[in-house]
N, C-alpha and C positions, 0 to 999 in steps of 0.2 A: 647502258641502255640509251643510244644516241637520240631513239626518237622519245623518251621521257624528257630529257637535258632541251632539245628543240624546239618542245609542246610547254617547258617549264620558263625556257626563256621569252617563249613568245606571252606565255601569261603574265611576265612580269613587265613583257613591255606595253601590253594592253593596260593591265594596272595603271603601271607608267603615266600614260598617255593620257587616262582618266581621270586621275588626278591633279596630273599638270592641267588638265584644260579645266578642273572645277575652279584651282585655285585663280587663274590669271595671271596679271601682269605680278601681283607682289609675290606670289609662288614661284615663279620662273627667276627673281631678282633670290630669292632664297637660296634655291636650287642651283647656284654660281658660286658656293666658298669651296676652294679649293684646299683637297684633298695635302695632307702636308708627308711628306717624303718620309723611310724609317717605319720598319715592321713595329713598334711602339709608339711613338706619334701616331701612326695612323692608326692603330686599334683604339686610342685614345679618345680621339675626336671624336669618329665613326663608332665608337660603344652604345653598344642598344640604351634606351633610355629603360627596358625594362627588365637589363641583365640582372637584377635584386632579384626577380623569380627563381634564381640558381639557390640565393639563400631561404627563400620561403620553401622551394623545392627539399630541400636536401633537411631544412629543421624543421620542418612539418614528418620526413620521415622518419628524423630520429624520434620527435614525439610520440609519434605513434608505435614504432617498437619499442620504446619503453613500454607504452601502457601496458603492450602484449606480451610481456614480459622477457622481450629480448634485448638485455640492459648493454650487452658485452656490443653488440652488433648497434645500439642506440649510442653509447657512446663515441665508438669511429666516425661513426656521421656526424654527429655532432663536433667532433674534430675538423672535421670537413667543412661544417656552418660555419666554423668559427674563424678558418682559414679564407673561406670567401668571403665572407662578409666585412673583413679586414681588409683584402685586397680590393675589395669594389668600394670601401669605402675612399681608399688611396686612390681610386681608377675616377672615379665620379669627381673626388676632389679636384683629381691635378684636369680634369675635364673641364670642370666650372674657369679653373683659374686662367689656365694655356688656351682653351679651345673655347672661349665662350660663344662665339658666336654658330658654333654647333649645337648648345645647348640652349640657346634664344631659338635657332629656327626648329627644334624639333618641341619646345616648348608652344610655339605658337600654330604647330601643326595639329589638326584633332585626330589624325590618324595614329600617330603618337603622346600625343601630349600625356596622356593619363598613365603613360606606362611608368613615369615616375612615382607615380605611388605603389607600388612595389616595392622603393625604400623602404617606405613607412610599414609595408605588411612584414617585407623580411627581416626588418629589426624587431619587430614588435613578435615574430614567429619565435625569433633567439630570444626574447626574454620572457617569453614562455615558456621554454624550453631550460632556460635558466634555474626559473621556478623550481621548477623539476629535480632540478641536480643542489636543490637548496641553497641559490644564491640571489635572495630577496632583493639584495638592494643592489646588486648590478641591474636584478630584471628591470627594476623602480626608475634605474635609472635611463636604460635603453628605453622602456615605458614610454617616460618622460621626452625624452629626444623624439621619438617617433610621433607622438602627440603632435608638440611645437612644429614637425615639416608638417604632416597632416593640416595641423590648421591653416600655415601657409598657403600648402598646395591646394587645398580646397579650393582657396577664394582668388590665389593667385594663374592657375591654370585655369579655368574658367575665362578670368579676364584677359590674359594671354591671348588667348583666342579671338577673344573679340576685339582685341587691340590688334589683331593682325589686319583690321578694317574688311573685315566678309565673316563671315556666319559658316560654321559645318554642316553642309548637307548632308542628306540622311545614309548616302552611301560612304561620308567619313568617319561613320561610326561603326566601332565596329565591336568585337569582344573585349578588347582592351581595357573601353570605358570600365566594364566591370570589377576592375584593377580598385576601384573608387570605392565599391563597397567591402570587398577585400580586406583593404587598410581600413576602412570604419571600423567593422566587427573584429579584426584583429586587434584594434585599442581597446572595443570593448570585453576583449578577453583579456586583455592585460590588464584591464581593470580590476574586474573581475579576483585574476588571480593575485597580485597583489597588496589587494586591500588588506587582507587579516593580519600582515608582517611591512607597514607601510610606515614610513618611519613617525608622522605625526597625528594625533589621536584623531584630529579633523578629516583629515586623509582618509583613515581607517571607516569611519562614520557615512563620507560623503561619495567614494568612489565608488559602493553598490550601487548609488544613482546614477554615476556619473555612466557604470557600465549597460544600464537599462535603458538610459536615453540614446546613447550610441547604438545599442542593439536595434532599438526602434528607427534610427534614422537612418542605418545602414537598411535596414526590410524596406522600407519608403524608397530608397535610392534602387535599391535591385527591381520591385516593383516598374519604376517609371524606366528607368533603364533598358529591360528585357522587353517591353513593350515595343519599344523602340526599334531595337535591334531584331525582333522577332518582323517588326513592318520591312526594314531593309533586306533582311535574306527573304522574304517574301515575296517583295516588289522591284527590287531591283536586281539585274543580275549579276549573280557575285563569280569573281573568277578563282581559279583554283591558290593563285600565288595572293589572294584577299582573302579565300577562307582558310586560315592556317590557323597553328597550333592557339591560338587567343581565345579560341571561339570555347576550348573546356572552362576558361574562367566561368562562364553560365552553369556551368554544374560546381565549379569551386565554393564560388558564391553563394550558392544557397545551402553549402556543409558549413561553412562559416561561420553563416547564420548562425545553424543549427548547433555547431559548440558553442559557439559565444551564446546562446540561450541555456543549454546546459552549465554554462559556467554561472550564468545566473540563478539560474535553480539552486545551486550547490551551496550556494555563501551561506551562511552560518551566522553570521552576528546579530547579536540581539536590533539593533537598527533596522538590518536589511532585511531582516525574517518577515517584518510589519509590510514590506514594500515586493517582495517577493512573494508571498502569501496572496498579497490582492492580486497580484499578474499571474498567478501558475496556472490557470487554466490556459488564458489567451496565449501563453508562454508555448507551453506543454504543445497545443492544438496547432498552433501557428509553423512547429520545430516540427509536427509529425507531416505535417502540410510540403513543407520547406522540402525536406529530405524525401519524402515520392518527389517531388517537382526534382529534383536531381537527381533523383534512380533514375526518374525517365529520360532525364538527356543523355545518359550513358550509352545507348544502344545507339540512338539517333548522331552524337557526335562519331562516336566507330563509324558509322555507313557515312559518312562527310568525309573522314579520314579514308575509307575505301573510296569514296567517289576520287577523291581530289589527287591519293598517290596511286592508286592501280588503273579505276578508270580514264583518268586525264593525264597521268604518266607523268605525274609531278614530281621533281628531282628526289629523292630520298637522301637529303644530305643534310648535315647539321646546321642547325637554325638556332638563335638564342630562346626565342618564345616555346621551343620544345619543352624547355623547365614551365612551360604553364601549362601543361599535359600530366607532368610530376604531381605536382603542388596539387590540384582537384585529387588526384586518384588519393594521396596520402592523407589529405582532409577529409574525404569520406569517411577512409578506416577511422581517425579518430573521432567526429563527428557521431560517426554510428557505434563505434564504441562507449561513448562520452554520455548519451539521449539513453541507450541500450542497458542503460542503469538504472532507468524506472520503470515501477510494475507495466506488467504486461507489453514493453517494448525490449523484452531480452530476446529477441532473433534481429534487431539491430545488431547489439555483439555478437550474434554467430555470424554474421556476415562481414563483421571488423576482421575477426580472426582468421577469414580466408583472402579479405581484399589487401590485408596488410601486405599480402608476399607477391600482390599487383602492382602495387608503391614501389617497393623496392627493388622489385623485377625492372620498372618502368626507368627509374632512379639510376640504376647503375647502366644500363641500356646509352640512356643519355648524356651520361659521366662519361661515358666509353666513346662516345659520337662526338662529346667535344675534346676529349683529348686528342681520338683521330685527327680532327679537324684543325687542331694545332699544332700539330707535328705536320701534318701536311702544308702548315703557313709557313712553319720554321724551313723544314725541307726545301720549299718551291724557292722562299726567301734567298736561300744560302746556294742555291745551287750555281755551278759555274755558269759565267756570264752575264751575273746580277750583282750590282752594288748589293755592298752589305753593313747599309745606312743602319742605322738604329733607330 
């Protein structure tokens, strides 16, 4: 499709061009670390800061065919979480170490910055998932580690930003941000789930607060958030290669919510019964609120996906952010499975049972788009009359 490839490249250089001139002179001084030689170095450096959606992707779908009772097809995937999430964590490491000055200017940029919390949701989605296959204290401990970046990145990417000495305008924000609530309510499920098998009595006692204040301050966060973003695609115009696959986070986010609120319904100990009893109303009402506001962006983001790939002939080729396409459709199913368990909202679960086989439809589609797309790096890489650096 020559004239898609033509119309895609010219989007990107409009982008391009719109960005460099918001940023200035220190944007342009960023925009200068050179690219280092070797089909590995360079995927290295150049690694999305939001490739952790591949593990939120893939263990949010194994979650959810567990729920629906497809354990054999939950565990592969889960195989597969376990496998990336092992290598991205290797890929990110030797990033920070080898590459850090890739990792400074994508940290200071707001078009990227928040994609790092991603880490924090796709560890925190594994030990979820953990839970599940009955293994408390690894989940306690992924838990744990996810928290500790979490709290960093809170207050350190923020300030990032501002240490870049200029402010994000309203058209560098974008779905991404959303990434922020994501990793909130994903701690406060983790919370959640392993309080009752937490290894110290305090723990046990103190983590159903710990996951109702998280819940609340991840809904505050999406709240100011989508306000936000709902002003920029409004007022400003957005080009096809800027509204890409980010933008489902807006419907991820508010499924999120909506389990991590069901996880707090669910807890059981005589402690949290006290604490959970006075919020199930505002819980309950807030979680059914949440999840319409996320039915309805479904149809809305499809017609943005038709605008952006059929109507503007935007390249259809593998992109890292497509796993944040994954990860909303798989948290619905569980989301609406999870809520779908209190009287009078059982057509939530008829509608888990049908969305689940749109997850993993979605899921393997993608799986299939990056391995293309790696074979065709390896390919092009090794072909004759190419160094074949490493």
């Amino acid at each position: 499709m020559p004239d898609g490839g033509q119309t895609g490249a010219t989007d990107e250089g409009a982008a391009a061009r719109t960005r460099h001139a918001r940023r200035g002179a220190q944007g342009a001084a960023d925009q200068q670390l050179a690219t280092p030689e070797g089909l590995v170095r360079r995927a290295i450096a150049t690694l999305d800061p939001g490739y952790f959606a591949w593990v939120m992707a893939t263990g949010i779908v194994s979650v959810g065919t567990d729920l629906l009772g497809d354990h054999l097809l939950s565990k592969v995937v889960l195989g597969v979480t376990v496998a990336a999430f092992v290598g991205l964590v290797l890929a990110y490491a030797a990033r920070l170490v080898f590459f850090a000055p890739f990792v400074r200017q994508s940290a200071a940029d707001p078009t990227t910055a928040m994609a790092y919390f991603t880490v924090v949701a796709g560890t925190d989605v594994l030990a979820v998932r953990l839970v599940m296959a009955s293994h408390p204290l690894v989940a306690f401990a992924l838990g744990t580690a996810g928290a500790a970046l979490w709290l960093g990145l809170t207050y350190a990417l923020p300030w990032s930003i501002v240490a870049a000495a200029r402010r994000p305008v309203l058209g560098e924000i974008n779905g991404t941000w959303l990434v922020w609530v994501v990793s909130t309510q994903s701690l406060s499920i983790v919370a959640a789930a392993v309080a009752p098998s937490a290894p110290a009595t305090w723990l046990r006692a103190d983590l159903p607060a710990v996951a109702v204040c998280l819940w609340g301050l991840g809904v505050m966060l999406y709240l100011v958030l989508i306000v936000i973003i709902f002003l920029r695609l409004l007022v400003i115009e957005v080009t096809p290669a800027e509204m890409g696959p980010a933008y489902w986070i807006a419907m991820g986010a508010t499924a999120i919510s909506v389990r991590a609120a069901a996880g707090i319904l669910a807890l059981h100990d005589p402690q949290a019964t006290v604490l959970v009893a006075a919020m199930r109303p505002f819980v309950v009402g807030l979680s059914v609120v949440l999840w319409s506001f996320g039915t309805w962006w479904i149809p809305l983001l499809v017609l943005l996906g038709i605008w952006r790939y059929v109507l503007r002939r935007y390249p259809r080729t593998y992109e890292p952010r497509l796993w944040n396409v994954v990860f909303p459709l798989g948290m619905y199913t569980v989301a609406s499975f999870s809520l779908g368990h209190l009287p009078g909202l059982g057509f939530m679960a008829s509608v888990a049972r049908i969305w689940v086989w749109v997850g993993v439809a979605a899921w393997v589609a993608v799986l299939c788009s990056m391995g293309g797309a790696l074979a065709q790096a390896l390919f092009e890489h090794r072909r004759p009359g190419r160094r074949t650096v490493v």
